[in-house]
N, C-alpha and C positions, 0 to 999 in steps of 0.2 A: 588425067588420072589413070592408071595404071589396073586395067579390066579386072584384074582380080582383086582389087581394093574395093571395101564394101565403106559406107558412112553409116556412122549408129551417132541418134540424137536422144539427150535425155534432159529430164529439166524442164520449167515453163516459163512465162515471161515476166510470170512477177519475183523470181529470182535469178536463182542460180542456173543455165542450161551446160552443158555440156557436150559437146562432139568429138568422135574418135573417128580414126580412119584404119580400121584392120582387114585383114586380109581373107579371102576367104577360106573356111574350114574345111580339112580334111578328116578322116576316119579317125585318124591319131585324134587329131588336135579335139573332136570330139569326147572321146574319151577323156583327154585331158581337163576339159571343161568339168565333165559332171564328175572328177575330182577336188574340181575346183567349189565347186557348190556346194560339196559336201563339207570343205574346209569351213567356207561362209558362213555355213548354217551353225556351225558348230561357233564358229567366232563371235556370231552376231547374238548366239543360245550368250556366252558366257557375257557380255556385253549387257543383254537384258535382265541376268542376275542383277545387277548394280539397280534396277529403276528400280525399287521399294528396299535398296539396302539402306544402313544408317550411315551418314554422313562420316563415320568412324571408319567404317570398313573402306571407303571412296580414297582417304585421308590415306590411310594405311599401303592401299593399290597407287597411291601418287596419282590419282584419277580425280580428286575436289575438281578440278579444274570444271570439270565437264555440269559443275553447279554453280560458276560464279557467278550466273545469271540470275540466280534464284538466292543467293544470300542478301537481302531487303538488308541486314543492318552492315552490313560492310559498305551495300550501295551507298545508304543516309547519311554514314560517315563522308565520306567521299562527298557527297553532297552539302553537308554541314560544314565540314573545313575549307571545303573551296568556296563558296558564298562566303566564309569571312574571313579568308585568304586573299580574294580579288580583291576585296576594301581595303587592306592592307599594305599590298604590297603591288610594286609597279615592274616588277621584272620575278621569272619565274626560273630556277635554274634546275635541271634534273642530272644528277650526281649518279650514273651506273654506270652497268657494263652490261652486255648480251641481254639474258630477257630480260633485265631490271630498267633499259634504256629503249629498244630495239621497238619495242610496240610505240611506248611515248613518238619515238621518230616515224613511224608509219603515222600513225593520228597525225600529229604537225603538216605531215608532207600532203596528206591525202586531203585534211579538212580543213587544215586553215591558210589565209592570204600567203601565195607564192612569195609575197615581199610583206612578212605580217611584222616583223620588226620596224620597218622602214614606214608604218601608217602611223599614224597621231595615236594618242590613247584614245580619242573621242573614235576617229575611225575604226578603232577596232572594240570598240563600246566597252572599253574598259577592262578587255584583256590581257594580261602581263607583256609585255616583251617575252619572248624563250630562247633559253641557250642550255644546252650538252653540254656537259664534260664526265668528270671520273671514270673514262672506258682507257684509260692509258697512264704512262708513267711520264711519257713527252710530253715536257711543262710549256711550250709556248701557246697552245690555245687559254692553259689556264690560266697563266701569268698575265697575257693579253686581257683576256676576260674581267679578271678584279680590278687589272689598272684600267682598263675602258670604263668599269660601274665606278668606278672612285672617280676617276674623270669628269663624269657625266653626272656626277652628285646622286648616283641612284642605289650604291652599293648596302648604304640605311635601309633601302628600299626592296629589298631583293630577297626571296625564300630561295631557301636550298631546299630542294627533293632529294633526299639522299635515300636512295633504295638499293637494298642486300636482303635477301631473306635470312642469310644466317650470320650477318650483322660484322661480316669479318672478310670481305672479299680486299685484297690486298690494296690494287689499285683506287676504289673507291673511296675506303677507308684514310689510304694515303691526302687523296684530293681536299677530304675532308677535315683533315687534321690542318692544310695548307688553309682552306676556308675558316677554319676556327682561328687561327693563328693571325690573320688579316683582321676577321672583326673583330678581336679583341681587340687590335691597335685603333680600329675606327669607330665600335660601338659599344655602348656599357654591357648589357649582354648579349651575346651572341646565339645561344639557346635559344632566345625568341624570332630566329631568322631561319629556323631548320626544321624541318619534318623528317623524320625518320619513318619508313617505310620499310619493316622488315618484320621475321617471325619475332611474334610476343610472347619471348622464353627468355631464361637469364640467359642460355647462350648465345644472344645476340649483342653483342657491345652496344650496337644502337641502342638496342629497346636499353640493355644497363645505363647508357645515359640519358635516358629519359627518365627511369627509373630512380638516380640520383636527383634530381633537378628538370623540374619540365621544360621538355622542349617545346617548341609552337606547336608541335603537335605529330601523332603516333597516327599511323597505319597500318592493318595486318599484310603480311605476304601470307595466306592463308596457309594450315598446314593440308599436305597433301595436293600444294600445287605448284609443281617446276616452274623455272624461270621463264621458261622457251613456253611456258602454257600459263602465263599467267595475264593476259593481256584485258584481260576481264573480270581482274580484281582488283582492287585499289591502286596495284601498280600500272595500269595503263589507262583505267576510269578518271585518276585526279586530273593526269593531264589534260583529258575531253573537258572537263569539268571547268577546269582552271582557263584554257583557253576560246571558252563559248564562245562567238562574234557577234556580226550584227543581227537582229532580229531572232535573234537564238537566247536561251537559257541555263546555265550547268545542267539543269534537269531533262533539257529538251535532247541536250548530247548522249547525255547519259542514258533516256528511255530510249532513241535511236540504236544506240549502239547494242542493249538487252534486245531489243525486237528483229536487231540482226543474227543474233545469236540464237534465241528462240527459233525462228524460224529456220536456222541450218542443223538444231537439235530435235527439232521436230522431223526433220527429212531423216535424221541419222535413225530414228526411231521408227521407218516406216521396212519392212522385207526388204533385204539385200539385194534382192533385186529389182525393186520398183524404179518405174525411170528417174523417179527424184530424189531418189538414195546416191548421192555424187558421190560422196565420199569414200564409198565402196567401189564404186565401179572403176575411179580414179586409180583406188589402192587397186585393185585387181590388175588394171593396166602397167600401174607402174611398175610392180611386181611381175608381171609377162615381158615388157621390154627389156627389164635387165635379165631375165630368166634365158629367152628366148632369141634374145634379138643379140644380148651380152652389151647394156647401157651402162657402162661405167660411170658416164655425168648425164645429167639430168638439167636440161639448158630450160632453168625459169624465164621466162622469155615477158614480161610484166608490157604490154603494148601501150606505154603509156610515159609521159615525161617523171615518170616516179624511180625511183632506187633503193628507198629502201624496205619496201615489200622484198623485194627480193633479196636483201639482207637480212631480215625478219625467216623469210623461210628458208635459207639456208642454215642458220644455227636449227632452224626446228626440225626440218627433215635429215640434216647429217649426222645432230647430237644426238638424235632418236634412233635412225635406221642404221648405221653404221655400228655393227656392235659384231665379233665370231668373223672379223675379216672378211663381210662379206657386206652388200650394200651401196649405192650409186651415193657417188659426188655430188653437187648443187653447184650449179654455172649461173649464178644473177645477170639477168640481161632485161635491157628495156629497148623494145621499137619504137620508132625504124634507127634510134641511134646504134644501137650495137650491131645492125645490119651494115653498120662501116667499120665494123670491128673483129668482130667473132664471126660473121656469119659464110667469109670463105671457108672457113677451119670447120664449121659444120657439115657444109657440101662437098671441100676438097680433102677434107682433111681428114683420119679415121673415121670408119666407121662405129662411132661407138657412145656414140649420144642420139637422145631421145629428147624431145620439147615439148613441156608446157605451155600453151600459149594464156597470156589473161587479156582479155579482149571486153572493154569498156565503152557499152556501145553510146553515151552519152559524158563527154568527160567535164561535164559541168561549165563548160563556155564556148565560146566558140565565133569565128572570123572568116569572113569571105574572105579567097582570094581574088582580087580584082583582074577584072578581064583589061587587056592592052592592046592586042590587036598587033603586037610588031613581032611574031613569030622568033619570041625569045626559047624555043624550047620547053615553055610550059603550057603549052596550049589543051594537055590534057590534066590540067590543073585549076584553068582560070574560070573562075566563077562559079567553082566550087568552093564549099565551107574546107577549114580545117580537120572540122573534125573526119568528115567523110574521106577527105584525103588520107587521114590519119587508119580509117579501116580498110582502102582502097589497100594502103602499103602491110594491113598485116594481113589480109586476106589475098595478098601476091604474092607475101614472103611464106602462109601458109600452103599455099596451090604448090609454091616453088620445090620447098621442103619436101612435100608431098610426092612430085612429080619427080625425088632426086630419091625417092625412098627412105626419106628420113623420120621416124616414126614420130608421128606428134598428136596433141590432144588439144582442146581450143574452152576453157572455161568463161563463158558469154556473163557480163552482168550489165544492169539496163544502166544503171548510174554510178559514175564515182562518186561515194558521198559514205558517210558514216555508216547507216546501216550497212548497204552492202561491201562494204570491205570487213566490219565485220562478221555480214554473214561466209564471206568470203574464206577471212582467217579462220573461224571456227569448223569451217569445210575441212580446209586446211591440217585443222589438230586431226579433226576426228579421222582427215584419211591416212595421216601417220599413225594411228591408232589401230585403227587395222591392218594398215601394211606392217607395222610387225608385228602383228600377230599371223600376219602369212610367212612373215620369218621364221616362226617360232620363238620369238625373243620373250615370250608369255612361257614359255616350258623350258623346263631341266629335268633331264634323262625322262623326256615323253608327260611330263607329268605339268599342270600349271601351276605355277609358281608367280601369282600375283602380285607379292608383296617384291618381287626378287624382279617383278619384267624390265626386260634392259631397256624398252623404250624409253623406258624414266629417267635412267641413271646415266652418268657418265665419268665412270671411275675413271678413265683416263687422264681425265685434268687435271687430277690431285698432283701428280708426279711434275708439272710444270710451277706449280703452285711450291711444292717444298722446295725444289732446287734454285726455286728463285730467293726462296727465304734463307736457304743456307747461304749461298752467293752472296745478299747481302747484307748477313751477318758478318761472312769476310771479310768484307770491303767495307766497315763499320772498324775491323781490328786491326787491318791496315792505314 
């Protein structure tokens, strides 16, 4: 390591830790600090207005999120309709797009059986089968999908999750029309095979057909919580819920995944600069590397056989930070696979990326390599576990980085398991939270403007969203 590279450790063992590796400070860079501090103080002052605001003003800032821990009757819902949803129904289908699908498929990937379709219902104690769709307009997974459940005599047997907060998202919408359209040929009503999960306003078509005619049943997309931040409220809790396993309970997932969040809302809540304030120091970092260093992408680097974490936090850091043309890209990457992929282009290639590492010091299993004795070239692997091999290669890809001056961070957690990748993601929000507000994306002409902060919003999409409607209105006329 590179003598003028200093390591700073923060965090403890029964969470979240964190390590950076920066460089040492000059006279400048000092000064630049204790303007930095001065920002924080001021960020973390507005920040702690919200803890005794009313739930209205949270709503209003598109900041609820940062309470869906603590809404008890959204939880009960979520727990009520999935306890007589499992009796129900033998395959689970979730019908979105970006945040309304994105968390669902992190939970899937992270908490339950790698091959959880392919077990018996008894082995998986009587959790649905699960499948995706409505994130596209390319019909052959869907098409495949209805004719595999009709196939399999289980299409009677199958809830649709169809989640949109504003009840009108194109693709989805479409999916579900195709879904209605099939059970009516195969079942007397189809309403009793659907959940809609969206805002509970007449502007949402869902809630209006519920509103006409009950569906199996309504869930809130609460108001005052974006897609990209809503992974702890109904839209991401039904799933945990809906697919408890063995020796687990909807409830047991559920209080898991609140005690992960609690405790990364508890650290968010302690001085911005305490060592266990990650969120902060994360956002301070990432805001220095593109500042300083000039990080155009920002290589999510997930140390772990997962992928969509790192699709989870690319919609949520680039729909958030990127706003005034200014803001780093998201590069999704998982070790040591993508170390055969991307990771010449890191060290040979521009300098102009920075990396997150997620580093999972227990990955929930684990297999000796067997020792053999015939000098195959693995003999600094044999009789060792996986998993350690597994940290061996990211703590050499992190040395390497390091030693090529590539600037990176290493976020430690003890286990992959629900709580902590929830308390993970909720890290996560809170450190987009403040990194734009080190944007400024909280103020117009110097002044805040909370109800207006661009973290939230992303007016940019509308524009692909119309021209696709005009388009194919055409092609409707033609």
């Amino acid at each position: 390591m590179n003598s003028e590279v200093k390591q700073i450790e923060f965090g403890d063992d029964s969470g979240i830790r964190l390590r950076m590796l920066v460089c040492a400070e000059t006279a400048a860079e000092e000064d630049e600090e204790r303007l930095v501090d001065t920002r924080l103080e001021e960020i973390q002052t507005l920040f702690r207005e919200e803890t005794n605001a009313p739930l209205s003003v949270l709503e209003q800032h598109l900041r609820a999120w940062t309470r869906s821990h603590l809404q008890t009757e959204h939880i009960q819902d979520v727990l009520e309709l999935s306890t007589k949803a499992r009796d129900d129904f033998s395959v689970l289908v979730t019908v979105g797009i970006g945040g309304s699908d994105l968390s669902a498929r992190v939970f899937h990937e992270i908490a339950n059986h790698p091959y959880h379709n392919l077990l018996s219902s008894s082995e998986r104690s009587g959790s649905p089968e699960v499948y995706f769709t409505g994130d596209t307009f390319d019909p052959i997974r869907l098409k495949s999908l209805l004719e595999m459940l009709k196939s399999r005599n289980l299409l009677h047997k199958t809830l649709f999750n169809v989640i949109s907060k504003s009840g009108k998202t194109g693709e989805t919408l479409a999916t579900l029309m195709i879904i209605k359209d099939r059970l009516q040929k195969e079942v007397v009503n189809w309403r009793k095979q659907v959940i809609a999960t969206t805002g509970l306003t007449s502007k949402s078509l869902l809630y209006q057909l519920h509103q006409e005619s009950e569906l199996y049943g309504v869930l809130p997309v609460p108001e005052g919580v974006g897609g990209r931040f809503s992974a702890f409220s109904p839209v991401g809790l039904f799933f945990l819920a809906m697919t408890a396993g063995a020796g687990e309970t909807p409830k047991d997932r559920i209080n898991a995944a609140v005690e992960g969040v609690q405790h990364a809302d508890k650290d968010f809540q302690l001085p911005y600069a305490h060592p266990h304030n990650t969120a902060y120091h994360l956002a301070l970092w990432l805001d220095s590397v593109e500042k300083y260093y000039g990080a155009g992408s920002i290589v999510f680097y997930n140390y772990a056989d997962n992928s969509r974490l790192g699709e989870w936090f690319v919609q949520l850091y680039t729909e958030s930070i990127q706003e005034r043309n200014i803001g780093s890209n998201v590069i999704a990457a998982k070790g040591p696979t993508s170390n055969h992929s991307i990771l010449n282009g890191i060290l040979a290639g521009p300098k102009d990326k920075a990396v997150v590492f997620i580093h999972w010091e227990d990955l929930g299993a684990d297999l000796t390599i067997p020792r053999t004795n015939e000098g195959n070239g693995l003999e600094a692997f044999e009789g060792l576990s996986m998993n350690d091999s597994q940290t061996a290669s990211y703590r050499g890809t992190e040395i390497d980085f390091t030693d090529n001056d590539i600037p990176n961070v290493t976020l430690t957690l003890p286990h992959r398991d629900i709580r902590n990748v929830c308390q993970l993601m909720r890290t996560l929000m809170d450190t987009v939270a403040v990194k734009g507000r080190l944007q400024e994306l909280h103020l117009t002409d110097d002044v805040p403007t909370l109800a207006e902060e661009l973290t939230y919003h992303q007016s940019a999409v509308e524009g692909y969203k119309k021209r696709t409607e005009e388009i194919a209105r055409s092609m409707k006329r033609h």
